[in-house]
N, C-alpha and C positions, 0 to 999 in steps of 0.2 A: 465508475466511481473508483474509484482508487485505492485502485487499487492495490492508487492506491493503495497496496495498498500493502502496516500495517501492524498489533504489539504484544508486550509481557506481560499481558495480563491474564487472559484464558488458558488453558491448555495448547491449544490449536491454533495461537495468533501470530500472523506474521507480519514484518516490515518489508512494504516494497521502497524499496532503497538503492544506493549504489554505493558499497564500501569503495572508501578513496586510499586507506590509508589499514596497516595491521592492528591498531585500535578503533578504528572507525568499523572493520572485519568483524570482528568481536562485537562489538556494540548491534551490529546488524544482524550477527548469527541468534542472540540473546533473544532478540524480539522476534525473529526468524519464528525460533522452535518454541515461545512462550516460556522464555525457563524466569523461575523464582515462582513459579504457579505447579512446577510439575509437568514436564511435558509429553510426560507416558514414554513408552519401550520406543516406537516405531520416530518420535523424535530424537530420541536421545542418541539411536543410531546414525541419522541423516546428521545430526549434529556433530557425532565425532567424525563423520568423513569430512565437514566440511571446515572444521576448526585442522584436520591432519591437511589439508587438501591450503587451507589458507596457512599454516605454519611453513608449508616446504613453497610456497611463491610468497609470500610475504615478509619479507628481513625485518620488518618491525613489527612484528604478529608479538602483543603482550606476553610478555612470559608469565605475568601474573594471572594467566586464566588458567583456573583449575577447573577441572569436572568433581561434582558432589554426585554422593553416592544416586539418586535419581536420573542421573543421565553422564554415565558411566558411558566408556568406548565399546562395551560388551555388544558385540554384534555387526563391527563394522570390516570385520574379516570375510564375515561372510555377504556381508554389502556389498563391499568392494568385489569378488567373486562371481556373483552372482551378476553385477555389469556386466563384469568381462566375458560370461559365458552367454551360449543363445539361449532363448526362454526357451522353459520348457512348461507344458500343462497339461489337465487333462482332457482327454479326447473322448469324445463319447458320440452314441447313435445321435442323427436324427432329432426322435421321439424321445430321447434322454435329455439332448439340450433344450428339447420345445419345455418338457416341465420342470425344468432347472428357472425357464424364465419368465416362464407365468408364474410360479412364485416367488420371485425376485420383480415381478408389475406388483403383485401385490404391494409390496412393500415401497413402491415408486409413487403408484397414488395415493398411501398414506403421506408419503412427504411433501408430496403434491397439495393436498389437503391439508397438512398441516401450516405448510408455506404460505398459503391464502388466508389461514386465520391469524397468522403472525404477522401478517402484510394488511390485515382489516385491526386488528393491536398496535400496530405502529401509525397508524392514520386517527387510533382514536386518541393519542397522548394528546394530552393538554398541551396548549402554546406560548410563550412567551412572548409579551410583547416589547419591541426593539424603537427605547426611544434614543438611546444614544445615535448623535450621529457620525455614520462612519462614510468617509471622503476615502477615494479610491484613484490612480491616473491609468487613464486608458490612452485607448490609441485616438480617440477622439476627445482629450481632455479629463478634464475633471469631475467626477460624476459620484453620485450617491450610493447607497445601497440602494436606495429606490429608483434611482436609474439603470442598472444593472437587468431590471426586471425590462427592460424594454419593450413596454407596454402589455406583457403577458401576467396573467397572478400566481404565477411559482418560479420560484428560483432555485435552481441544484448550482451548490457552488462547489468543485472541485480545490480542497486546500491542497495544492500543489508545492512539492517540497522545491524549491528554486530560490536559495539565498542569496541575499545582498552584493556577496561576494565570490557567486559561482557564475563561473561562463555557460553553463549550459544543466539543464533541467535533470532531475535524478528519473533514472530510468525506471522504475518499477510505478514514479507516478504518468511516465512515458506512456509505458504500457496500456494505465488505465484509461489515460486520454486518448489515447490511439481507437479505443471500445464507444469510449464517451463520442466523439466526434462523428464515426461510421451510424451512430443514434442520431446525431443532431438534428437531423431535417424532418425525422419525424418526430422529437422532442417538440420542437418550433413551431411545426403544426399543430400541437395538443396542447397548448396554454403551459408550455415549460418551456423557461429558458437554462441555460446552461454553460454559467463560464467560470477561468481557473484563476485560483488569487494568491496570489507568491508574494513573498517581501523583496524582489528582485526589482529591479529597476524599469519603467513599462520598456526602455527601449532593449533589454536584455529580452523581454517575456517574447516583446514582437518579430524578434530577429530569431529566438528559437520557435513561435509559433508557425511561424511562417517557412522555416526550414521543417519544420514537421508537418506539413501543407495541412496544419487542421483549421478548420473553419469558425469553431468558438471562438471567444472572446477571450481575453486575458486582461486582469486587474492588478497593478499592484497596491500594496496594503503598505506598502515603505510609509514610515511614519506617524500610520497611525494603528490604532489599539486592535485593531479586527482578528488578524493571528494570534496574539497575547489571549483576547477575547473569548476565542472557542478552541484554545486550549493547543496547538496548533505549531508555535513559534516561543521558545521561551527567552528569557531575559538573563542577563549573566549571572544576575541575584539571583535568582531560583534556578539557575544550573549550580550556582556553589554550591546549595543546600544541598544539593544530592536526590533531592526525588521533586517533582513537579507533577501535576494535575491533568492525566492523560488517558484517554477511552473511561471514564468517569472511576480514576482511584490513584492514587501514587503511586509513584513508578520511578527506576534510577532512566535517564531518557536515554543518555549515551550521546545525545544530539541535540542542536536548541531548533529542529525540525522537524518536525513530524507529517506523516500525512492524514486526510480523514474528507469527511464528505457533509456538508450540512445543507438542509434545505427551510425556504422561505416561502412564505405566504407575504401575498400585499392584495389588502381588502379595497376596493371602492372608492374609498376616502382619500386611499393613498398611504394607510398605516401598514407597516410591517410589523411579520410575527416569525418567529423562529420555531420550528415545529417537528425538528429532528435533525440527530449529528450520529455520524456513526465515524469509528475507526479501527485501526485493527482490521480483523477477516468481515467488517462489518460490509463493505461495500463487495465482495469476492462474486456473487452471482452477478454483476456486470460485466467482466471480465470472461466473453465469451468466450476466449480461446482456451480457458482453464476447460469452460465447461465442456468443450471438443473433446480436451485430452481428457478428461477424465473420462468416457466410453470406449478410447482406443486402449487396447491390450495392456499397453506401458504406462498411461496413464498420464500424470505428470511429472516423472522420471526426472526429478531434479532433488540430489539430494542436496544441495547449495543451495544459500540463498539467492535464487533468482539466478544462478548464475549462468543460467543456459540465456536469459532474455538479454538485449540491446536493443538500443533504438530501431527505431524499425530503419533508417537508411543505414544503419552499419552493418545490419548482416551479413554484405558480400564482400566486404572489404577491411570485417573486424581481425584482429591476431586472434588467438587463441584467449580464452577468457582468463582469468588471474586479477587477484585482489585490486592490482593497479590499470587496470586496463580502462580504459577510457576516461582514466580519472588526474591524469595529469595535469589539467588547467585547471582544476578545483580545489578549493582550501577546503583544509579538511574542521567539520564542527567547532566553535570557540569552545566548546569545555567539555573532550572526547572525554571517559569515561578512564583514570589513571587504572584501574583494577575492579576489573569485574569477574563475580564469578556464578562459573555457570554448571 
């Protein structure tokens, strides 16, 4: 899920995105670190490396971004440093580390446990039922919401950030698909199906689908309400206003694209029900490769947004990462954000 994925709302929420542009940068870092919510010490430093990190590659990196006093540069000397040097920790017996980490299980099967009540709470929300009808063009034509489900009773729709007017798909929803698809065949088996729905053009989605050899479906929503719908895609009229309706609260978007993950139910009859959406850090445990790095030593050692990831065929033959990097065939947002402050 996407991860997707992700926003400025929580503390801890972030956008998986691909800045194209030195206000598109900003607008990314914003929702990166969750700022206008507070985004504690250990963001505020990953923050200032990555706004100095995008100031000296990006010629058009807003001069109107200040830091407020909650996430101040304080501490990015010693960031920066502490890459540059080898890790250092500590070392201990044996019999030292064995009880360092049975009590660190402890506290694994509480979250373990917690995670299952919180995933038996998310299945008990009540559902909405979906009678507007939403028309979609795929690669086999024209199809419903209820053909989407392809004869199975759940549907994970991946909202895939892929505009109208972009050659190719934002990487950090990349990522998530790349997680989503290595799932699919056992999804498919278990009465879930699982496809991605951009307001891009179907023959734009099929042409990067297919260059990213994943095996889901792609829909596009060009046209009709379904992005606008779950909050998703905004409109130029509610990008003037300045804040729009996103991870359930107002928010300045920076982008009229966002990512997020919703899922469907279709009963017997043939009715659809909407029965959960997540965005922001909501879909993040799909995203197996976080959850790798997060037991290796370094962890997920990126103080950038995202900007250690690329698609997955550009790794061996990417330049060097930089705000513009892979983003030259892509228009940047209709109404990037003139002054944000973070």
């Amino acid at each position: 899920m996407a991860g997707n994925a992700t926003l400025g709302i929580d503390d801890d929420e972030e956008i998986a995105g691909e800045p194209a542009t030195g206000t598109e940068c900003a607008v990314q870092l914003a929702f990166r670190f969750g700022l206008g919510a507070g985004g504690g010490a250990g963001a505020g430093i990953g923050l200032a490396d990555s706004v100095l990190r995008c100031q000296a590659e990006c010629k058009d990196f807003p001069a109107s971004v200040d830091f407020v006093s909650s996430h101040s540069t304080r501490g990015v000397a010693e960031s920066t440093s502490a890459k540059e040097s080898k890790m250092e920790h500590q070392i201990v017996s044996r019999d030292e580390w064995l009880a360092a980490r049975k009590a660190l299980l402890v506290e694994e099967k509480e979250l373990t446990r917690a995670r299952d009540r919180l995933s038996a709470k998310r299945r008990e929300l009540p559902w909405v039922r979906i009678d507007k009808e939403y028309v979609f063009d795929t690669a086999e034509g024209r199809r419903t919401l209820a053909d989407l489900f392809e004869g199975r009773s759940q549907l994970i729709v991946q909202h895939f950030m892929f505009g109208p007017d972009w050659e190719q798909g934002c990487v950090g929803c990349s990522f998530g698909a790349d997680h989503a698809d290595a799932a699919y065949q056992h999804l498919r088996h278990h009465d879930v199906t699982y496809v991605a729905i951009a307001r891009a053009p179907i023959e734009k989605l099929e042409t990067y689908r297919k260059r990213m050899g994943w095996r889901f479906n792609f829909a596009s929503s060009y046209g009709s309400d379904f992005n606008y719908d779950f909050s998703v895609s905004f409109r130029r009229e509610d990008m003037e206003k300045g804040k729009v309706w996103y991870n359930y609260a107002m928010i300045d978007p920076g982008s009229d694209e966002l990512p997020g993950d919703s899922v469907f139910y279709k009963d017997e009859a043939g009715q659809v029900y909407h029965t959960y959406s997540e965005y922001g850090r909501g879909g993040e445990e799909a995203l197996s490769a976080y959850m790798l790095l997060d037991v290796t030593p370094k962890g997920r050692n990126e103080n950038g947004p995202m900007g250690w990831m690329k698609r997955h065929d550009e790794y061996e033959a990417a330049a060097p990462h930089s705000c513009h990097a892979d983003n030259t065939d892509r228009q940047a947002p209709t109404a990037a954000a003139d002054s944000i402050v973070l």
